[in-house]
C-alpha positions as CSV (number, residue, x, y, z in Angstrom):
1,X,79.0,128.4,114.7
2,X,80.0,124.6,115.1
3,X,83.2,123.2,113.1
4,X,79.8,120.4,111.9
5,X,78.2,123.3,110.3
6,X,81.0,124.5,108.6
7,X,81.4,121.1,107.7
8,X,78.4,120.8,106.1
9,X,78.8,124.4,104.1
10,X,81.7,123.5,102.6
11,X,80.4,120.3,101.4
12,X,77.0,121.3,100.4
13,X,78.7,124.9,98.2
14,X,80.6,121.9,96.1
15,X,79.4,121.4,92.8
16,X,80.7,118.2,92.4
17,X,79.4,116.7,95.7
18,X,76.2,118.8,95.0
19,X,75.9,117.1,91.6
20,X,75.9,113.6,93.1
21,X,74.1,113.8,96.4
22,X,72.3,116.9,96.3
23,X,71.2,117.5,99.9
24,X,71.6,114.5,100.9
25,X,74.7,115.3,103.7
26,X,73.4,114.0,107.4
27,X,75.8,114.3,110.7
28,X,76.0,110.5,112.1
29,X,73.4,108.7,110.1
30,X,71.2,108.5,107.0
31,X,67.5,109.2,108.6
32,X,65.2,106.8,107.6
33,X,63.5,109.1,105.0
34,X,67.4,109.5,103.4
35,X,68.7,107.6,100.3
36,X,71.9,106.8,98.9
37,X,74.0,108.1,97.5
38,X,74.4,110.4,100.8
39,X,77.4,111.8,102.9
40,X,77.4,111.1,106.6
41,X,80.2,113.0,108.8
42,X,81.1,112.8,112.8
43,X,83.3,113.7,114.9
44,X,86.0,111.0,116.0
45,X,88.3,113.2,118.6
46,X,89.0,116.7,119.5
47,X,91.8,118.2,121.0
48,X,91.5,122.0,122.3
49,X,94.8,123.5,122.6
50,X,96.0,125.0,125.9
51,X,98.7,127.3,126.5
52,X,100.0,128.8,129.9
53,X,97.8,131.2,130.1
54,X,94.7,129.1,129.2
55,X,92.3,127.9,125.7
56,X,94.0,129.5,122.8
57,X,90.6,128.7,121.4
58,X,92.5,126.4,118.7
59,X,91.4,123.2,118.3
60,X,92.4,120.2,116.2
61,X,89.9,117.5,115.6
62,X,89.3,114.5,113.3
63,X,85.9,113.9,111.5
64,X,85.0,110.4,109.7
65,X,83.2,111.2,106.2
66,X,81.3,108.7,105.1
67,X,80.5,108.5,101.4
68,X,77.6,106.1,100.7
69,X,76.1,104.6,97.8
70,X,74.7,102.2,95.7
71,X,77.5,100.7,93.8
72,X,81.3,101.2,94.4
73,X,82.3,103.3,91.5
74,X,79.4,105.6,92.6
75,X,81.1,105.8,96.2
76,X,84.9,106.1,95.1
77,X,83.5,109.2,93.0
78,X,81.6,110.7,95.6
79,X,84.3,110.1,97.7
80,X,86.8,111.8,95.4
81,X,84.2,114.9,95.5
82,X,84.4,114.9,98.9
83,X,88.3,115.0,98.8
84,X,88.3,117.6,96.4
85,X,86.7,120.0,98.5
86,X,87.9,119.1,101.9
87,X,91.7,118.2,101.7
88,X,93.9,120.9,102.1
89,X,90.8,123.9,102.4
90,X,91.6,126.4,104.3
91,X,89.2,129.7,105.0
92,X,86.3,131.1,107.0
93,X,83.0,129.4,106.6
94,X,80.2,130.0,108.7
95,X,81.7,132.2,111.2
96,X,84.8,129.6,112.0
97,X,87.8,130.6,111.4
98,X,89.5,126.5,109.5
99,X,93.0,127.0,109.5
100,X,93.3,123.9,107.0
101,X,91.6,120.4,106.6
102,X,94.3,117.4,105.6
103,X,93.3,113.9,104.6
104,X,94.5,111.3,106.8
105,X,93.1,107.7,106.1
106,X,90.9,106.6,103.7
107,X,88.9,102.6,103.7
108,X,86.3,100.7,102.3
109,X,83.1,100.1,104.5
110,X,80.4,97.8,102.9
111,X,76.9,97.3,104.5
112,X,76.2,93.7,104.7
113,X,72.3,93.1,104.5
114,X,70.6,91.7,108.0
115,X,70.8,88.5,106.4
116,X,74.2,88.5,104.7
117,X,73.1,87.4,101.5
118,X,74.2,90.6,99.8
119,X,75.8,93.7,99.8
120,X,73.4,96.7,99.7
121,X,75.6,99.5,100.3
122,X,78.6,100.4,99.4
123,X,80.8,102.7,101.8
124,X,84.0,104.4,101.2
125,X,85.7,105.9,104.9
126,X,87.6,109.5,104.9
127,X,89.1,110.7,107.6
128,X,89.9,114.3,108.0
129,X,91.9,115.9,110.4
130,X,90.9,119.8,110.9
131,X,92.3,122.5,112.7
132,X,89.8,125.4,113.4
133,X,89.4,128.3,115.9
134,X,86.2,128.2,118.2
């Protein structure tokens, strides 16, 4: 299995991310039949370990989680649901083996409409960085 679909196990099994966006967990982008509030996650770099006898089969990565909706205090708590069950897990989940998962930046993004007359999303940014055996 895929570090992504771990990914996505470990976010959809929390309650408290459950209890806010349900299903609602997309790799890349919200599909046009989405709404908010919804997580999107994707992969931003992935580095695969190499010792002198070739792939250890480790690899460290970094995934961007992006935690979108509505208003701001809806996306700061979805974004602390996200943290709660990311940042420091360690285990096996679907078939990969995650060493451990750290928080390493966090940001605002807002969603300007086409126009620019008003915000219509609200975005808050976690990056994770995850070590994991393939």
């Amino acid at each position: 299995m895929a570090i992504e679909e771990a990914l996505n196990s470990i976010l959809e099994d929390s309650g408290a991310v459950n209890a806010i966006v349900g299903e609602e967990i997309y790799p890349v982008f919200i599909p046009d039949d989405g709404s908010v509030p919804a997580v999107t996650y994707q992969q931003i770099s992935g580095v695969r370990d190499q010792t002198l006898s070739g792939p250890s089969g480790c690899v460290e990565c970094r995934f961007q989680i992006n935690c979108w909706a509505k208003s701001y205090k809806e996306a700061d708590q979805l974004a602390e649901a996200v943290r709660g069950a990311l940042d420091g897990y360690s285990g096996t989940k679907q078939d990969v083996i995650i060493q451990v998962i750290h928080l390493i930046d966090e940001a605002d993004l807002p969603v300007i409409a086409a126009d620019n007359a008003e915000l219509n999303r609200h975005c808050k940014r976690l990056d994770f960085q995850i070590w994991h055996y393939e």
